[in-house]
C-alpha positions in Angstrom: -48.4 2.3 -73.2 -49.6 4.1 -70.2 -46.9 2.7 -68.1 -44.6 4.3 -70.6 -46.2 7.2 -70.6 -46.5 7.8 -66.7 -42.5 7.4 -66.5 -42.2 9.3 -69.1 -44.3 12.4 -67.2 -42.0 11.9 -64.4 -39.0 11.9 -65.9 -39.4 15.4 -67.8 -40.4 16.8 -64.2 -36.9 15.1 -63.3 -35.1 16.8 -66.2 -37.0 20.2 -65.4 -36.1 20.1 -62.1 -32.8 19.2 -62.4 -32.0 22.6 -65.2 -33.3 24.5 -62.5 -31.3 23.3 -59.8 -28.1 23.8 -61.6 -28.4 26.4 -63.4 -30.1 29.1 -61.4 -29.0 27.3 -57.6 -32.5 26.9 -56.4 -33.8 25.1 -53.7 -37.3 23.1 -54.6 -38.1 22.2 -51.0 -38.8 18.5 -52.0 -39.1 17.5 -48.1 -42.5 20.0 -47.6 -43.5 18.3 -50.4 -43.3 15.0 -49.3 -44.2 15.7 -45.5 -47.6 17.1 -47.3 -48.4 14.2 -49.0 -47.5 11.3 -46.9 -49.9 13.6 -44.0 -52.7 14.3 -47.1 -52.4 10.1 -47.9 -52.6 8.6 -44.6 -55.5 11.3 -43.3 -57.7 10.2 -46.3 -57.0 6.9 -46.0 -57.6 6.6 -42.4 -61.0 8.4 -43.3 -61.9 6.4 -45.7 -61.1 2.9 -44.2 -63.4 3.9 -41.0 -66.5 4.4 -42.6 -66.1 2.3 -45.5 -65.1 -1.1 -43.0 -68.2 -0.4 -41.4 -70.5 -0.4 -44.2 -68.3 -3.6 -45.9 -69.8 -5.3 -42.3 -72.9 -4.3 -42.2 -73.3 -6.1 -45.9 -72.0 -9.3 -44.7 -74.6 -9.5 -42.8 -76.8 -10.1 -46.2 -78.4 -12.6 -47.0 -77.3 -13.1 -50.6 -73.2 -13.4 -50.9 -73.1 -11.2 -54.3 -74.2 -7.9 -52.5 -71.1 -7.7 -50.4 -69.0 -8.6 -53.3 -70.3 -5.9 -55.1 -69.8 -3.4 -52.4 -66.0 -4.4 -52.0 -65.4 -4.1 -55.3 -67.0 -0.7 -55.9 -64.8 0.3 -52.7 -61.9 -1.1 -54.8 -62.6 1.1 -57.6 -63.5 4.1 -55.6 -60.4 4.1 -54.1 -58.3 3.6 -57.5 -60.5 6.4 -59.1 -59.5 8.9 -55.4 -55.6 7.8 -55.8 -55.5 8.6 -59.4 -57.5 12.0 -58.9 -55.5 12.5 -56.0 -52.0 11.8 -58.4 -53.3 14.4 -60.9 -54.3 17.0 -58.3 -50.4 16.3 -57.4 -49.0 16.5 -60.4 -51.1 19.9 -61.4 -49.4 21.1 -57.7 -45.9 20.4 -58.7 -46.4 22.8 -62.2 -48.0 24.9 -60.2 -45.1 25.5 -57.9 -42.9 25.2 -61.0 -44.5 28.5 -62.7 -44.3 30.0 -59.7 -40.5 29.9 -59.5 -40.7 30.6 -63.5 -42.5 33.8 -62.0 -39.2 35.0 -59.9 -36.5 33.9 -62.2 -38.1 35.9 -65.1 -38.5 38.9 -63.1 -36.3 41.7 -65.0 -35.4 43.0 -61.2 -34.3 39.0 -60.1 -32.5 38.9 -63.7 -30.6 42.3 -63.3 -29.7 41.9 -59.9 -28.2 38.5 -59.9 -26.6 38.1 -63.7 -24.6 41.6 -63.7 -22.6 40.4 -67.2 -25.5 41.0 -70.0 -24.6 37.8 -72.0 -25.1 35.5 -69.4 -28.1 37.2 -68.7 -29.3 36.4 -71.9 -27.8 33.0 -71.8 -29.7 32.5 -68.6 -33.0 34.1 -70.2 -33.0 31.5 -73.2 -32.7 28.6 -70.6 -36.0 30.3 -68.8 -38.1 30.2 -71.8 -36.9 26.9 -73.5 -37.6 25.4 -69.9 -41.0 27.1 -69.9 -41.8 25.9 -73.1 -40.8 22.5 -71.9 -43.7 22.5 -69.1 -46.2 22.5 -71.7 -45.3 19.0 -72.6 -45.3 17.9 -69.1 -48.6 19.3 -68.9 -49.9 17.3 -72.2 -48.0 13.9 -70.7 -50.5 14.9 -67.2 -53.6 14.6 -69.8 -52.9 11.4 -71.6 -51.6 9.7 -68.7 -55.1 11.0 -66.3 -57.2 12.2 -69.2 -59.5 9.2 -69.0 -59.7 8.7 -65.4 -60.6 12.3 -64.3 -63.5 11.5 -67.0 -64.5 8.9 -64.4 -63.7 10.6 -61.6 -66.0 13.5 -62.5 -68.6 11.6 -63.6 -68.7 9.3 -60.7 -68.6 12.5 -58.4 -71.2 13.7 -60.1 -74.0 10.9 -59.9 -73.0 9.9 -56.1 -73.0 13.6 -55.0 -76.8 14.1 -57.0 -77.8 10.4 -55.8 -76.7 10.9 -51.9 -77.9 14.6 -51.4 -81.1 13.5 -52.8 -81.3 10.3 -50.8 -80.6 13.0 -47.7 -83.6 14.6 -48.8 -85.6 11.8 -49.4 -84.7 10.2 -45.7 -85.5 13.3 -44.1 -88.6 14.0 -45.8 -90.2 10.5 -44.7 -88.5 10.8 -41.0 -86.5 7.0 -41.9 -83.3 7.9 -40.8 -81.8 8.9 -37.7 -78.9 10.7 -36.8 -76.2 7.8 -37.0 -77.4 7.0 -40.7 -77.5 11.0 -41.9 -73.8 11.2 -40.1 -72.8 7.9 -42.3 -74.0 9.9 -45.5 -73.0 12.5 -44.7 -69.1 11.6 -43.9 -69.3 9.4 -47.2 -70.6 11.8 -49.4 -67.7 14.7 -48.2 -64.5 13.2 -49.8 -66.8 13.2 -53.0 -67.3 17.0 -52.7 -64.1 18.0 -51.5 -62.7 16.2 -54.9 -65.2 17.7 -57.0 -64.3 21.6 -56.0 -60.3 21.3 -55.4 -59.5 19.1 -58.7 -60.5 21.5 -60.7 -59.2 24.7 -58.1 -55.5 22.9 -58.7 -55.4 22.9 -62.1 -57.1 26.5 -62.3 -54.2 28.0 -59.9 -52.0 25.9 -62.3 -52.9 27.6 -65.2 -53.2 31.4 -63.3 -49.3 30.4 -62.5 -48.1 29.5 -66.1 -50.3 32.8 -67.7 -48.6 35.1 -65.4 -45.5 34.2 -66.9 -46.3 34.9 -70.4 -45.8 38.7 -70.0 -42.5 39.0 -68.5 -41.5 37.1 -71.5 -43.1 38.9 -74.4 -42.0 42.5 -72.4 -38.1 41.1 -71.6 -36.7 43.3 -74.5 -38.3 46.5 -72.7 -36.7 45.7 -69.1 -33.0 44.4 -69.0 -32.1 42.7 -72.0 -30.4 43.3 -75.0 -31.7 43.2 -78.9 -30.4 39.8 -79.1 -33.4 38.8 -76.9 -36.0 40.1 -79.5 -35.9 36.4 -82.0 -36.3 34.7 -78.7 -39.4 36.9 -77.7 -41.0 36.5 -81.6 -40.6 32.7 -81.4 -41.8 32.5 -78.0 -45.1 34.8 -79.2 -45.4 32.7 -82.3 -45.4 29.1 -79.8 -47.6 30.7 -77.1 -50.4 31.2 -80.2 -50.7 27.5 -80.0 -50.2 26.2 -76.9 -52.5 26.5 -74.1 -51.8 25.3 -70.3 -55.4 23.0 -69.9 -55.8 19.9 -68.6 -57.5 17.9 -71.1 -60.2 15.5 -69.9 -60.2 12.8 -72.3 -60.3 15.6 -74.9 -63.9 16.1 -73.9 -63.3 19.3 -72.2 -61.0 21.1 -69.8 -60.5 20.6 -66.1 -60.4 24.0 -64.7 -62.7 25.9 -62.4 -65.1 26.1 -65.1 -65.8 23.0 -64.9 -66.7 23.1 -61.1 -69.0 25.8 -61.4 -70.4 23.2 -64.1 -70.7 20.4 -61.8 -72.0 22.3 -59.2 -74.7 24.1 -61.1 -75.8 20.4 -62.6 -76.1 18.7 -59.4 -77.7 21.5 -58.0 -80.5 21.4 -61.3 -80.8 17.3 -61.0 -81.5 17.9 -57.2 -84.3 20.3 -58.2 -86.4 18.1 -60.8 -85.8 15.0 -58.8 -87.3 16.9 -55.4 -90.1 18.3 -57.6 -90.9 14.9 -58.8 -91.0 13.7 -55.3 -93.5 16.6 -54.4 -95.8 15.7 -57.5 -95.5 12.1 -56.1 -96.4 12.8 -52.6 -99.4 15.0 -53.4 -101.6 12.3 -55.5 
């Protein structure tokens, strides 16, 4: 089911793209995209395979085989849970860009200038909104297919970036750790962060994108378009009521920036009882 519907979610960005490309002659610059992502994938993963190889070693070293077991296979799933974060965080990129050339090709001035003969401006127009309506269920496809792993994903972020700033603390408040073992930390502990503030950032600029869109629509009958616009613009106000660009996170909540500030304000309140336990602790 999931299978189905991750091909699915990449074939209506297919579709999308394709309408685009043939009927207003744009150029979507797939090669950038790529050459960012294949940099992006092999940085990280040159990153994480370092410091991770090191610490698989230094368990081996154990004297009971289970614990390096255990840390392989949480590497295992910490990697799954970064490549599918990373996926969404892709995925919310692609609309992104998407709304953004929705942005230029509803502009009355873009429309006016290029489409001189008023029906096939209106012809044109139509295909803009129907197309925009269509990356709304792109955008529900991104939730069900990631919906339950960004769940993890934030809640994982969430107790190792709590657990490992406090363990910081902790270390540097008994004087146990020199500067090779804070460096470790802190190297390990900066992927975690750097997910935590730019999954949500994506999907915020996402939805900034698609919202800036909405107007030109609803105000096309004022600008360069004739009467017969007018239905289109009522349906498209009617839709818009209940539709909403948010990436849904299991259905739990949305991942926006919201949602960082969240994060950030909770680790930062966890970090605060647990360090005021530790002082009650130290002074009896």
């Amino acid at each position: 089911m999931q299978r189905n519907n991750h091909i699915e979610l990449i074939e209506c960005l297919q579709k999308l793209d394709i309408t685009l490309i043939k009927e207003f002659r744009v150029n979507m610059n797939y090669h950038k995209i790529f050459r960012k992502n294949v940099f992006l994938v092999l940085l990280f993963s040159i990153f994480f395979s370092l410091f991770s190889f090191s610490y698989v070693m230094d368990f081996f070293s154990h004297d009971m085989i289970f614990v390096p077991l255990i840390v392989i296979s949480y590497m295992v799933s910490y990697m799954a849970l970064g490549v599918s974060s990373y996926a969404a965080m892709n995925f919310a990129d692609l609309m992104r860009i998407r709304f953004r050339l929705f942005l230029k090709l509803l502009n009355p001035e873009f429309l006016k200038g290029r489409y001189k003969n008023e029906k096939v401006r209106v012809k044109k127009f139509k295909i803009l909104v129907e197309k925009y309506q269509d990356t709304f269920y792109i955008i529900k496809k991104i939730s069900e297919v990631y919906g339950v792993s960004l769940l993890m994903v934030h809640f994982h972020d969430f107790t190792m970036t709590t657990s490992q700033v406090y363990f910081l603390y902790w270390k540097s408040t008994n004087g146990t750790a020199d500067a090779v073992e804070f460096l470790n930390i802190i190297f390990w502990v900066f992927p975690i962060i750097w997910k935590s503030v730019f999954l949500p950032l994506y999907m915020h600029l996402m939805v900034n994108e698609s919202e800036a869109c909405i107007p030109l629509v609803v105000n096309a009958d004022d600008h360069c378009l004739r009467k017969d616009t007018r239905s289109i613009v009522g349906t498209f106000s009617v839709w818009n009521r209940h539709n909403n660009t948010r990436i849904s996170v299991a259905g739990f909540f949305n991942s926006d920036l919201a949602l960082g500030f969240s994060i950030c304000s909770g680790v930062a309140s966890y970090l605060l009882i647990l360090i005021q336990f530790k002082m009650q602790e130290d002074d009896k």
